[in-house]
N, C-alpha and C positions, 0 to 999 in steps of 0.2 A: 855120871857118864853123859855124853852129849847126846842127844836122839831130838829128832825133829820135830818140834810143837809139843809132844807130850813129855819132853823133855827126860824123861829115861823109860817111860811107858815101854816101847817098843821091842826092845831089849828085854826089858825084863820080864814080858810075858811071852819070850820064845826060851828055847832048852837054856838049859843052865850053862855058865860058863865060867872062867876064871883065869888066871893070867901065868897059873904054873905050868910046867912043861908036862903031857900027859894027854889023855882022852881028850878032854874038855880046853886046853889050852890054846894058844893064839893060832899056831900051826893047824888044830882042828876046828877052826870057832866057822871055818865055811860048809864044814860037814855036819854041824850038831843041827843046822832049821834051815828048812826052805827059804826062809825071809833073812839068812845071814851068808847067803853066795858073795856077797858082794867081798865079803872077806877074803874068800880065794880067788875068786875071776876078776875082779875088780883092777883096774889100771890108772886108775888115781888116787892112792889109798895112802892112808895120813898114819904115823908120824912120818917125816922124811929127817936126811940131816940136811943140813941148811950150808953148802957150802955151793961156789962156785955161782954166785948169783949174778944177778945183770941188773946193774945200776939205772934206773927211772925214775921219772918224774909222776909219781902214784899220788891219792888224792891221800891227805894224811886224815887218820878216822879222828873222829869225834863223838864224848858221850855227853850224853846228861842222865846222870844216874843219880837216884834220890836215896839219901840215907834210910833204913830200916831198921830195924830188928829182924834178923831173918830167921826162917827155920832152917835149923842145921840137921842135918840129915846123915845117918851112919846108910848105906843100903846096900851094905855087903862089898861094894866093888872102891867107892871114893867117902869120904866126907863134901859134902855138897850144900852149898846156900842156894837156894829157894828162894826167890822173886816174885814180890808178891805188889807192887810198884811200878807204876810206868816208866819206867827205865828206860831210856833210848840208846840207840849207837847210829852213826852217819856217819859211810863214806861216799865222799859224791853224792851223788844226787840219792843213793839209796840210804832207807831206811830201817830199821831192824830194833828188835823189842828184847830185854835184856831178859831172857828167862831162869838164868841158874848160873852159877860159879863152882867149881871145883876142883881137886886137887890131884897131882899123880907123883912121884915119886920112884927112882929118876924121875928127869924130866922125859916128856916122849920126844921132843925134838931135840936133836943134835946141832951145836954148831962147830961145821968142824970136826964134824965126828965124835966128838965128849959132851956124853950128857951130863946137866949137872944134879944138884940136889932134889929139884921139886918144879912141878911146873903148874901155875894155875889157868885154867881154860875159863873162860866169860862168854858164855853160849847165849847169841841173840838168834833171833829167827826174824822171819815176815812170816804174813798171810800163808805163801805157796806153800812155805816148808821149807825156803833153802836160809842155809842160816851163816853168818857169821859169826869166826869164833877166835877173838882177840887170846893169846899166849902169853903168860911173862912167865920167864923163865929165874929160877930163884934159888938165891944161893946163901950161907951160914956167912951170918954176918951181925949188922945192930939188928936191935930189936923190931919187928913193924907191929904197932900195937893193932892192928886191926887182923893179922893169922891172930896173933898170940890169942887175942878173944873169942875165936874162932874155936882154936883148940885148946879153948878152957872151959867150953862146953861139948866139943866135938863126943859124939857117944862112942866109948869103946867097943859094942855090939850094936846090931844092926837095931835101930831106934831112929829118933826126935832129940831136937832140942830147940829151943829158942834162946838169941842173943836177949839180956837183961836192956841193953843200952844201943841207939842205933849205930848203927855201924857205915860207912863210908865206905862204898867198895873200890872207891879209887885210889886212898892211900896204899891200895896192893898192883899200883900202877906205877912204871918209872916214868921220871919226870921228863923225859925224854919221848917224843912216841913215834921215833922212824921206826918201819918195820920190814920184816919181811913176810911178801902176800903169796900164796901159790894158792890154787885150784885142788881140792883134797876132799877128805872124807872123814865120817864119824872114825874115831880110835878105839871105840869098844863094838860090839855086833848090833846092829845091824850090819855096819863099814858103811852106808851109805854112801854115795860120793856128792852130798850136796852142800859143803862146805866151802865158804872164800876164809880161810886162813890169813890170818894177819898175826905173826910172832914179832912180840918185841924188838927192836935189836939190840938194848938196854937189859940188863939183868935188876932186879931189887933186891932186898938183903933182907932175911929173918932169922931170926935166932935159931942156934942149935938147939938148944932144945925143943923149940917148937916142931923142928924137921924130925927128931928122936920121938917126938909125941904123937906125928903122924905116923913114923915107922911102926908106932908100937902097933898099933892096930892094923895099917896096912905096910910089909916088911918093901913090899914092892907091886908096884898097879901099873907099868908100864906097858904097851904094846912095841915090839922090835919095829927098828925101822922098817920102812917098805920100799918098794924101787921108786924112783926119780919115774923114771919110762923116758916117756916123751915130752913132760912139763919142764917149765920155764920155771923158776923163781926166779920174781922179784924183790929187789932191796932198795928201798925211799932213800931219799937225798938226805940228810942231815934230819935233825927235828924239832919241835917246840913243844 
């Protein structure tokens, strides 16, 4: 899950929570902890659907991200890659440090109102804590050998694992990188709202049974959209 600097810390040492309908679920995640308001009051709050954008000239991001081995992480809510690398992301003139990658199913963002298969989130931060968090949204298709590795060690219960061979986290990047940017927030509890969103507007393709491999353990880890309000999305010109 995304959380700021401690990268799921935050979260996970407030009440418990989960993503079915119920006590604990998203409709109550602003009532379980003081430190997770932002879930109900909150007016920037992520995922959205992605329609109705307004076309600008936005700065296109840029990574340099270093192959690893990474520790793969079961921790109840996602399967998650661990950062343990100087990993960069730059857009404009900002800066941001790659700390974690992970997975959700649907995806949380809509385009168009249809989610699709899986969406993977690339959580960088700065210093302050406000973070950016690149989207590609992912659909059954050829193989991408770099999930498949993923979830050929992904742990069925909540654990560890390390990749054998490093791993490339770009090849889970479309080759394409116009995006859409809006102003948002963490998509599990805290909700904080210190997020710049940057979604794909390319999809990538991974096997079905990779997407079946994630289902099995997680059937579904989505949060519902939440209102537009009063944000703008932006959509990049074309891309490279």
């Amino acid at each position: 899950m995304a959380c700021p600097l401690c990268v799921a810390k935050a979260g996970a040492e407030g009440a418990s929570w989960d993503y079915e309908r119920g006590a604990r679920g998203p409709d109550k995640w602003g009532e379980l902890d003081n430190g997770f308001k932002a879930c109900a009051t909150g007016r920037e709050q992520s995922p959205i659907n992605l329609t109705d954008a307004v076309r600008a000239r936005i700065p296109h991001f840029e990574i340099d991200w270093k192959p690893e081995t990474y520790q793969i992480v079961n921790d109840g809510h996602t399967i998650q890659a661990n950062v343990a690398a100087d990993s960069r992301l730059t857009i404009g003139k900002e800066s941001y440090t790659l700390k974690q990658f992970h997975f959700h199913t649907p995806s949380e963002h809509a385009f168009d109102g249809e989610r699709l298969a899986m969406e993977a989130h690339f959580v960088h931060a700065q210093p302050s804590g406000h973070l950016a968090v690149v989207g590609v949204l992912m659909v059954a298709g050829k193989r991408r050998h770099a999930f498949s590795d993923i979830m050929a060690v992904a742990p069925k219960q909540k654990g560890e694992a390390r990749l054998v061979h490093p791993l490339d986290a770009a090849e889970l990047l479309p080759r394409l990188r116009s995006v859409y940017r809006y102003e948002g927030s963490l998509t599990t509890p805290p909700c904080d709202e210190v997020v710049d969103w940057n979604i794909c507007e390319h999809t990538v393709e991974v096997a079905q049974a990779d997407i079946d491999a994630f289902r099995a353990i997680f059937p579904m880890n989505a949060r519902p959209l939440q209102p537009l309000n009063r944000r703008f999305v932006l959509q990049s010109f074309g891309g490279h």
